[in-house]
Steps between C-alpha positions, in 0.01 A plus 500: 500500500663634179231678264529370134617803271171513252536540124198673293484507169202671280358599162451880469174533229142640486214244460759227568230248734546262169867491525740198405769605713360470868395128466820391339727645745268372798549164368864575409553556854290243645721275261849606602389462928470940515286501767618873564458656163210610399355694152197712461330764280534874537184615252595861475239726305768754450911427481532862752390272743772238466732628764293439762498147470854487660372712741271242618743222396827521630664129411381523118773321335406496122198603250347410220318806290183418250295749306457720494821649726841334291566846344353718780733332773797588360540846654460345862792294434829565630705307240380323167666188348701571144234307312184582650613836440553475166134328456344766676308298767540330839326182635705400752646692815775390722530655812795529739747716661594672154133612467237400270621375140293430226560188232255389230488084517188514196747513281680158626178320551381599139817432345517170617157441482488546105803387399366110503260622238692742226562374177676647219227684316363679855698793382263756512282576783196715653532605852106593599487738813792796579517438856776426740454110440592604131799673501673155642312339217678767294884442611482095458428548146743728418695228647360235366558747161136471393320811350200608673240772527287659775102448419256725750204708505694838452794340263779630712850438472465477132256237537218396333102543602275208553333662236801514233544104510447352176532127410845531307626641819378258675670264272830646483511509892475117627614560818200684735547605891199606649640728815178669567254400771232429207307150651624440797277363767214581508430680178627159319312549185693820392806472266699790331338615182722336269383309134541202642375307144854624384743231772571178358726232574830698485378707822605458830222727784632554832298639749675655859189409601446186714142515610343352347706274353414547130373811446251610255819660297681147524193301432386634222847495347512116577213429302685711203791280546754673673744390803370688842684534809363663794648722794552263810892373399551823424364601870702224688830572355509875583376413858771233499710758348365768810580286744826414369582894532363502857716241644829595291462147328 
């Protein structure tokens, strides 16, 4: 009898036990009949280590990549798509006979996942965290042509600090992504240390966050009036997106 030719697929992260991906594909496949494919977690503590998980794994077909490894990847790779280049991080990796390439499919699932909910005046943003997850962030607004500034402990990238926000700026900047891991499950009562008194009506939150569901960042900008939108369409378009680049789709 014939042996089935397997195909395993994975998310490359540290701490990942939480993570979005695994279920969705298992029930992806379960969905679409794949009774041979098959996705897991490879919880690295270091990235020097992630070579030897094709050592192990020798039918790997495609990964996904989580924090905090979508900028420390990159070297491993032996080719890098034109636009996850130019964002600077890599969430998805296809893997065939041209090697490993790298492609970055947050960009797609945020980008589609905001769109429904921009209106005119969302022409200034804040982008809270500087991590891989943000640089996408970054390249759909200068897309979408919306100004925007980096806010972080250390003010990098000629950001602001938590500690610089005032109200007016605040105000000017109606449009707020929260990109850093500030209360997600289960520290769910922490938010970034914004002055939250200052959103109103004209503000639309989104959180890349999706557990919980509202946030403490989101929540307490609903009760100030403003539109929220969390991470999960944003997560099952660039999986959609990941598996679209697996398959040559």
């Amino acid at each position: 009898m014939e042996k089935t030719e397997q195909h395993k697929f994975g998310l490359v992260g540290k701490n990942i036990s939480y993570s979005f991906s695994r279920g969705y594909f298992k029930k992806k496949f379960q969905d679409l009949g794949l009774e041979n494919y098959s996705y897991e977690n490879f919880d690295l503590n270091s990235i020097e280590v992630f070579p030897s998980i094709f050592s192990k794994n020798n039918t790997i077909s495609g990964l996904n990549v989580t924090i905090p490894y979508k900028e420390e990847v990159i070297p491993y790779l032996d080719h890098i798509d034109h636009a996850a280049q130019q964002i600077g991080a890599v969430n998805t990796i296809k893997i065939d006979e041209n090697g490993l390439t790298g492609f970055n499919t947050d960009a797609y699932g945020f980008k589609n996942a905001i769109l429904p909910h921009i209106q005119p005046h969302h022409n200034d943003a804040l982008i809270l965290g500087t991590g891989g997850a943000s640089k996408a962030i970054a390249f759909v607004l200068d897309e979408l042509g919306i100004d925007y500034r980096f806010v972080s402990r250390s003010g990098k990238k000629n950001g602001f600090r938590y500690d610089e926000l005032t109200g007016d700026t605040i105000e000017k900047h109606t449009l707020i992504i929260n990109c850093s891991p500030v209360g997600t499950f289960p520290n769910i009562e922490e938010k970034p240390a914004l002055p939250y008194t200052s959103i109103g009506q004209k503000h639309l939150l989104f959180d890349l966050i999706y557990n919980p569901e509202v946030t403490a960042f989101l929540q307490t900008g609903k009760l100030n009036g403003a539109r929220i939108c969390n991470g999960l369409r944003m997560l099952e378009l660039q999986a959609e997106k990941a598996w679209s680049i697996w398959n040559n789709i």
